[in-house]
Steps between C-alpha positions, in 0.01 A plus 500: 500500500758713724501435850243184525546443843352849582181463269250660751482828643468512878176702684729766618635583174135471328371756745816710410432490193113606528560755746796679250472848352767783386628692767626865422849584565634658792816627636775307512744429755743199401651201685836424531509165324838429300459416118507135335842387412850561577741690311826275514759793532483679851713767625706519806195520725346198336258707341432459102674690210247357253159565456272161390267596171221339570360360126154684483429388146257281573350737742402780262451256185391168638370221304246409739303632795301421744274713701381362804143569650411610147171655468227613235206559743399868441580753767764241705873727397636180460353545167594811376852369547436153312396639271767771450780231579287271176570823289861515646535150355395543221749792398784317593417189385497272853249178495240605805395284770192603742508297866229521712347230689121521416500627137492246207573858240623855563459720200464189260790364586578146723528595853704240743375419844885483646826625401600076490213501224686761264579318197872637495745637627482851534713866470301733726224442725302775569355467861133653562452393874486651821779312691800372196711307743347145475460565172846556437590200702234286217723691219841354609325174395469597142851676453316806388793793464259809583217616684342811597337578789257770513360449888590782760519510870858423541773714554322782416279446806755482794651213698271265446449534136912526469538188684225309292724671199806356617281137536420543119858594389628194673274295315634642157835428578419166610297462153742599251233733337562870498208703607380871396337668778326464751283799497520573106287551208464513173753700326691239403233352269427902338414471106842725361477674127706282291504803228778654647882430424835621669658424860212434709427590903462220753289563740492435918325601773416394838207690480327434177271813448870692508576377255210586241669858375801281330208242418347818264811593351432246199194781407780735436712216325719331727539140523426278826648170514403392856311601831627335784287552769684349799259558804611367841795327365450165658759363260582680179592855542617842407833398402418151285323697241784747535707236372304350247373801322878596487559180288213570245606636164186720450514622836676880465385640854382332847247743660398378886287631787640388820386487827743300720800304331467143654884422507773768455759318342297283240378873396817619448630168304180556313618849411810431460417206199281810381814704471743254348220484196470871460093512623444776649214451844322759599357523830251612725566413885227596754659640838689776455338657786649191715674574804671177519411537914778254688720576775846526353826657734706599253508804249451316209224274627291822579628617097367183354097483457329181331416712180887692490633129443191423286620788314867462520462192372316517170779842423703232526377240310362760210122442580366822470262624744202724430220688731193427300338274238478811248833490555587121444288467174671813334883376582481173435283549155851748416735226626329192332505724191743755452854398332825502662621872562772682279591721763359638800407879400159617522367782246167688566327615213182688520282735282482720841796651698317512856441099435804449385679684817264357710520097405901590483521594876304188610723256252815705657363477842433097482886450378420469108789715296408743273812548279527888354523402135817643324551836339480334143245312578305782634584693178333221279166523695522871480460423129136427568440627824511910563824659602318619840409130656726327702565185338790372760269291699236450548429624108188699441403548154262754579204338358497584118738245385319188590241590269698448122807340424734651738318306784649142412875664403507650827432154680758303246740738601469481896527129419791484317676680793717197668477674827123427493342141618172622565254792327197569686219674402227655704197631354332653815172525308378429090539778336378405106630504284832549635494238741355223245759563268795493767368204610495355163841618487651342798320160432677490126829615637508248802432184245843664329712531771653260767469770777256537745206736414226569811168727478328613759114557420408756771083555382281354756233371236768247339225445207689723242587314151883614525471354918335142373577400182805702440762466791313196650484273170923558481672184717843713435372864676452509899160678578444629866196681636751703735809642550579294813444127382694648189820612737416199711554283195789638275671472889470164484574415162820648545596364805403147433715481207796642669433259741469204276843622305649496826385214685652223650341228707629534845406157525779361286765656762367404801685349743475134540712385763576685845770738511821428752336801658193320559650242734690821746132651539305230550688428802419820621166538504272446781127354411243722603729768667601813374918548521700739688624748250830342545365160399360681188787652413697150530198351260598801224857446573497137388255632156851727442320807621683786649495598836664740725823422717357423843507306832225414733610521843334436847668794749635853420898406537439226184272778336792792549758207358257424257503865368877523530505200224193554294651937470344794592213665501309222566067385517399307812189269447313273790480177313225224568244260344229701559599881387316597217534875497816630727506839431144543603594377846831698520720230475701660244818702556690634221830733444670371782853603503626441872541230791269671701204531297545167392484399901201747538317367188542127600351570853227723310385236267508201783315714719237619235459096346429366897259833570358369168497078638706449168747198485793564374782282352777813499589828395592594137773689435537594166652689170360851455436512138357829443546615102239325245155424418294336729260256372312185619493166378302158611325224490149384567274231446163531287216258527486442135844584361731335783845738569503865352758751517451844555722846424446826604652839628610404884552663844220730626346536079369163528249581731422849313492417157465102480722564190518078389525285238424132535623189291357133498844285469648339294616843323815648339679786512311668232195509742686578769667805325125552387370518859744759587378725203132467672605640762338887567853590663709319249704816398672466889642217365631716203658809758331799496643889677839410477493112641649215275339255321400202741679157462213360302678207391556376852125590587427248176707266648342492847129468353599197306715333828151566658300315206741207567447527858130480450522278275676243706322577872158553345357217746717637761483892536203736534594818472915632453520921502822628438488881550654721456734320295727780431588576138865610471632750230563299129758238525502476932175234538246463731457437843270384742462692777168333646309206460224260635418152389162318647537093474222301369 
């Protein structure tokens, strides 16, 4: 016997017990609780550059099971899900072990009155009780590795249910058990077809009814591995399946539903193990619509809402990101499926010009390109098609052809094109027996070629023989219902697997030890006050950041012998710990060019800061650097990614456009490069009516002395906003001509 000590069940837990019954799922809203285990290489800020994998064999194939507060009374729910976790069993082949405290049977099988009476030591205990928590503490006894916990009213339920969530994740840790849930169901125990071969979808939701559209996708063919149905996230999460299903040979695609990520950086060490093994994750994140509501001083803290870093960081990290769960089970059927791309051209072929045309401006639209085809190989599909079609692309055949022989040399041809990765097909409606036999056609020519091949089936019924058995019994063609999911798709499929050519882990060139730079700035900052925009530009000085020529003086003679050294025309600035915002107070003067105005604009900006009861520490007087892009660049902190940096068009456009683009460090230059190109006014950055190509270089340079920067002070600075930093013509640099920094 396991656990002898403990062979009785107490009256509290018997009542449990009695008084248990399946609760439905709600929303979610999860805790903050780190994950189990360490990683033992950390990064500069201490943080890991490893993700654990936690080993979830036994989880989804366990020898044995228990299922506590088992039931076979008719009409209690505990039943219905005995008796569907006894069928469970049974498929995968686990030994089954019913514990309740007043039943001698359940279902004909031996029922224990305690988890000390189980007769082994078990996998997975499946937990059908109100309150898990002293239950898990009984567990830790047997050195059972998983449980599942079906209860709700935790976190989902406010404070008090996230604090009696935080008492139950404390007791996992403490146990040495990892725990699914609480506030899950039954997904992970789903019967899936075992008929069906090639790269399989794993499954995971937060919300488990989301998840039911990939569930179906096996009635159209497509293999499920797993269903992870996290819940509340008490202990396992998001990211832990991430991992694992990354590591599983059948696994071609990872398809979640996501409501909150529980911890930023084990999600992106998640996706980033994803990455190194070429599995593509596909993702939908609730909270779009977020307004990621703090106060925030600078520019970039006002850029940088909750879901533009959510965002930002799976670009990053190559999770892609859909709106809807149409959506999710369409791309990542095509991802789990479809073969490694020959090129990146897109061909439309259609039996109609107006659907061709149309589905062409949509693909075009959504970035897909739509090579012309060559002369010659425009002439060779003449040879079938009439003289009067345009057969450039998209290619319309005009109808006819599809219905003899000409139908499948048409297609061959397309294919053999080498600009062309992708044909797609849409049939906006059956049209027999010209659509049956290009169907037929594109099925046979698909299991003969190496190239993508997609078909959009645009009839509402769906019931048609060339619809069901036709395109849907081929695993090599991609069938869509519309032309969206289609573009939505193909996008994808491309871009993943330039990604995954392209991709190296950030993680393997992080920095691990503080930079020489590190030590200057840390002396500088200030906990819990924000810097004079001297200070701040001392703090970028010492990160090799450049800044103007200037002085800060305290009376008009040092600011007019200030000007005489720093050189004509010059910018005066009031300088102090708490300006935010000068120019909106008038404590800006710029183009100064004489003794006098700098006299009047010192006793101007003294008067205007003690009108205002603004401290000062001194005057600026500063460069005028006039000629160059202005753009903005920071620093600020988000609750579940830590440090982010932010780049964007500067000066007075930040506040009209909110032009940004947002990285999760550690990153390269490749994504910082690639933020630049995301940028709605990048082509500033390239000159445009007669101005010279910006110093982009230098501007590359800066974001990535900012990465370090934020690497190194993450515990120490809030928010740093450099703008304008002032982009000088190609080959002259940067400069910073502004900045703020707020101490942690």
């Amino acid at each position: 016997m396991l656990g002898s000590t403990h062979g009785t069940l107490t009256t509290d837990f018997r009542a449990r017990v009695e008084a248990c019954g399946e609760t439905p799922r709600t929303a979610v809203h999860s805790t903050a609780t780190p994950s189990a285990g360490a990683a033992a290489a950390l990064d500069v800020s201490g943080r890991p550059l490893h993700s654990d994998v936690p080993d979830l064999d036994r989880f989804f194939r366990p020898e044995s099971v228990a299922v506590i507060g088992a039931s076979d009374a008719e009409g209690r729910p505990n039943t219905g899900i005995t008796r569907r976790l006894i069928a469970w069993a049974g498929r995968v082949g686990a030994r089954i072990h019913p514990v309740h405290p007043t039943r001698p049977t359940v279902f004909g099988l031996a029922c224990h009155a305690s988890v000390a009476d189980l007769p082994e030591q078990v996998d997975l205990a499946v937990l059908l009780v109100a309150d898990p928590l002293p239950v898990i503490e009984e567990l830790a006894e047997t050195k059972v590795k998983f449980a599942v916990a079906f209860a709700s009213g935790f976190a989902e339920t406010g404070d008090a249910g996230a604090a009696a969530q935080e008492r139950l994740g404390a007791a996992v840790r403490r146990s040495g058990l990892r725990l699914l849930g609480p506030n899950t169901n039954l997904n992970a125990f789903e019967e899936f077809r075992q008929d069906l071969d090639g790269p399989a979808i794993a499954l995971i939701t937060q919300s488990g009814h989301q998840g039911r559209p990939v569930y179906t996708l096996q009635e159209l063919g497509i293999r499920l591995s797993h269903w992870a149905p996290t819940g509340n996230e008490a202990d396992l999460e998001t990211s832990d399946f991430i991992s694992y299903f990354a590591e599983q040979p059948e696994v071609g695609a990872i398809a979640c539903y996501v409501e909150g990520l529980k911890d930023g950086r084990s999600f992106l060490l998640a996706a980033d193990r994803a990455a190194r093994a070429g599995v593509p994750v596909v993702a939908v994140k609730v909270g779009r619509t977020e307004t990621g509501a703090r106060t925030a001083a600078s520019h970039t803290g006002k850029l940088t809402g909750a879901d533009t870093v959510v965002d930002a960081a799976m670009r990053q990290f190559g999770v892609i990101r859909v709106d809807g769960l149409d959506e999710l089970q369409d791309t990542a059927a095509l991802l789990a499926r479809a073969r490694k791309p020959k090129a990146d051209g897109v061909v439309v072929y259609s039996i109609s010009g107006g659907t061709g045309a149309h589905f062409s401006d949509l693909a075009t639209e959504a970035g897909l390109t739509l090579p012309a085809l060559s002369e010659a190989k425009q002439r060779e599909l003449h040879q079938w098609i009439p003289d009067y079609l345009d057969v450039a692309n998209p290619v319309d055949n005009g109808g006819h052809p599809v219905g003899d022989w000409r139908g499948r040399k048409i297609i061959d041809a397309i294919l053999a094109d080498p600009s062309v990765g992708v044909l797609i097909c849409p049939i906006t409606g059956p049209f027999p027996p010209m659509s049956d036999r290009l169907a037929q056609d594109l099925v046979e020519a698909a299991e003969a070629t190496d190239k993508l091949i997609c078909v959009i089936w645009g009839s509402p019924v769906g019931t048609e023989d060339a619809y069901r058995t036709t395109l849907l019994g081929s695993s090599r063609v991609a069938t869509f219902r519309t032309f969206g999911n289609c573009i939505t798709a193909v996008r994808a499929y491309l871009g993943h697997h330039r990604f995954a050519a392209a991709y190296r882990s950030p993680f393997d060139e992080a920095p691990r030890t503080p930079s020489p730079s590190f030590r200057k700035a840390r002396a500088l900052m200030r906990p819990g006050q924000q810097l004079s925009e001297h200070a701040a530009k001392q703090l970028l000085r010492a990160y090799g950041i450049r800044v103007p020529r200037e002085q800060l003086v305290t009376s008009a003679a040092a600011a007019v012998r200030a000007a005489g050294l720093v050189g004509y025309p010059v910018v005066m600035k009031a300088s102090g710990p708490q300006l935010a915002h000068k120019t909106e107070l008038g404590l800006v003067k710029v183009a100064l060019t004489s003794a006098s105005q700098i006299r009047d604009a010192y006793r101007e900006l003294t008067d205007i800061a003690r009108y205002e009861n603004v401290p000062l520490d001194g005057v600026l007087v500063c460069q005028m650097v006039e000629r160059g892009v202005e753009m903005v660049v920071g620093v600020t902190q988000d609750d579940l990614f830590g440090p982010t940096v932010t780049v964007g068009l500067g000066g007075v456009l930040v506040e009209v456009l909110h032009d940004a683009a947002v990285r999760v460090p550690p990153f390269g230059e490749d994504q910082a490069r690639a933020m630049l190109t995301e940028l709605r006014g990048h082509a500033l950055l390239e000159g445009v009516r007669g101005a010279p190509p910006a110093d982009v270089d230098a501007l590359v340079e800066v974001v990535l002395r900012i990465q370090r920067m934020a690497l190194e002070l993450g515990d120490d600075l809030s928010e740093l906003d450099i703008n304008p930093l002032m982009v000088l013509p190609r080959g002259q640099g940067a400069v910073a001509l502004d900045a703020l920094a707020i101490c942690r």
